[in-house]
C-alpha positions as CSV (number, residue, x, y, z in Angstrom):
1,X,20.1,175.8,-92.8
2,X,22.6,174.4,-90.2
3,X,21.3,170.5,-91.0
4,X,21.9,171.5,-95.0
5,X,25.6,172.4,-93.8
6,X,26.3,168.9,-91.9
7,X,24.9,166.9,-95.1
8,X,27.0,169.0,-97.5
9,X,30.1,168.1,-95.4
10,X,29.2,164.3,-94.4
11,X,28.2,164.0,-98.0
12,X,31.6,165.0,-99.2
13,X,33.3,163.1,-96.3
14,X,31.7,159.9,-97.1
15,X,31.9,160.8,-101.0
16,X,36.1,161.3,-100.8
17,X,36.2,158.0,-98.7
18,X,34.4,156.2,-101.5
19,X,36.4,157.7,-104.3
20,X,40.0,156.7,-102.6
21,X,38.9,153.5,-101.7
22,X,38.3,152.5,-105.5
23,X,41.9,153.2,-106.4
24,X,43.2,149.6,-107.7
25,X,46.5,148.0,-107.7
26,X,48.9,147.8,-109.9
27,X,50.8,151.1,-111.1
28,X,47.0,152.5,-110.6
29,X,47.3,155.4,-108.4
30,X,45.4,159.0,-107.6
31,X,46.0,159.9,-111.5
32,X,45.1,156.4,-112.5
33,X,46.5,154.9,-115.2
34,X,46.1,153.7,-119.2
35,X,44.2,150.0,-120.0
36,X,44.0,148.7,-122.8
37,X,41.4,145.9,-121.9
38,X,37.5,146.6,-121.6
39,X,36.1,145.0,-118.6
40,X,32.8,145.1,-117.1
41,X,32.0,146.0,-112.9
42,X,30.8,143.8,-111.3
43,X,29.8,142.7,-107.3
44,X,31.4,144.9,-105.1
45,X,32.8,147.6,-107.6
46,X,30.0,147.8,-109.6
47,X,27.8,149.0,-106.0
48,X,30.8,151.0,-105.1
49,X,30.3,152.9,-108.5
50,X,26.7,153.3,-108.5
51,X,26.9,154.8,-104.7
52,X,29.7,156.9,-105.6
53,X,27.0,158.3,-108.3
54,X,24.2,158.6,-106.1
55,X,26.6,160.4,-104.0
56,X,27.6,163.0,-106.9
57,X,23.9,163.5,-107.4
58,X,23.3,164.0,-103.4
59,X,25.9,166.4,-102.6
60,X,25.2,168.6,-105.6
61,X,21.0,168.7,-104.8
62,X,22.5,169.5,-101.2
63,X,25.1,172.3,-102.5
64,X,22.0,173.6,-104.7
65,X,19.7,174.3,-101.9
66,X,22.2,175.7,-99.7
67,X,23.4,178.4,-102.1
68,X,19.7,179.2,-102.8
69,X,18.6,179.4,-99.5
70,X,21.4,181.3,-98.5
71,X,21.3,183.9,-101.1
72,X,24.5,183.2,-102.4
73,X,26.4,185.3,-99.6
């Protein structure tokens, strides 16, 4: 139960590392901010958007298990 614990809180390390590091220049901020042009990811952001999904998607299985195995206490 202990390992669950470590994954839940390196996933959500490494997860709020990837997040910050997408911010962009140019008035972009935590918030973000309004574009009017539609652009397409690609190289680099595009991976850093996928593994920020895979992410999501690991730290919620691992948040799952742990409050099922726990019991919910």
């Amino acid at each position: 139960m202990t390992l669950l614990n470590i994954a839940q809180i390196v996933a959500s390390i490494v997860l709020v590392l990837i997040i910050l590091s997408q911010v962009r220049e140019a008035g972009s901020g935590f918030f973000g901010s309004a574009q009017n042009t539609i652009r397409t990811r690609r190289g680099l952001e595009r991976t850093m958007f996928q593994l920020t999904i895979v992410l999501i998607v690991i730290f919620l299985v691992v948040s799952t298990l742990s409050a099922r195995l726990t019991g919910g206490q």
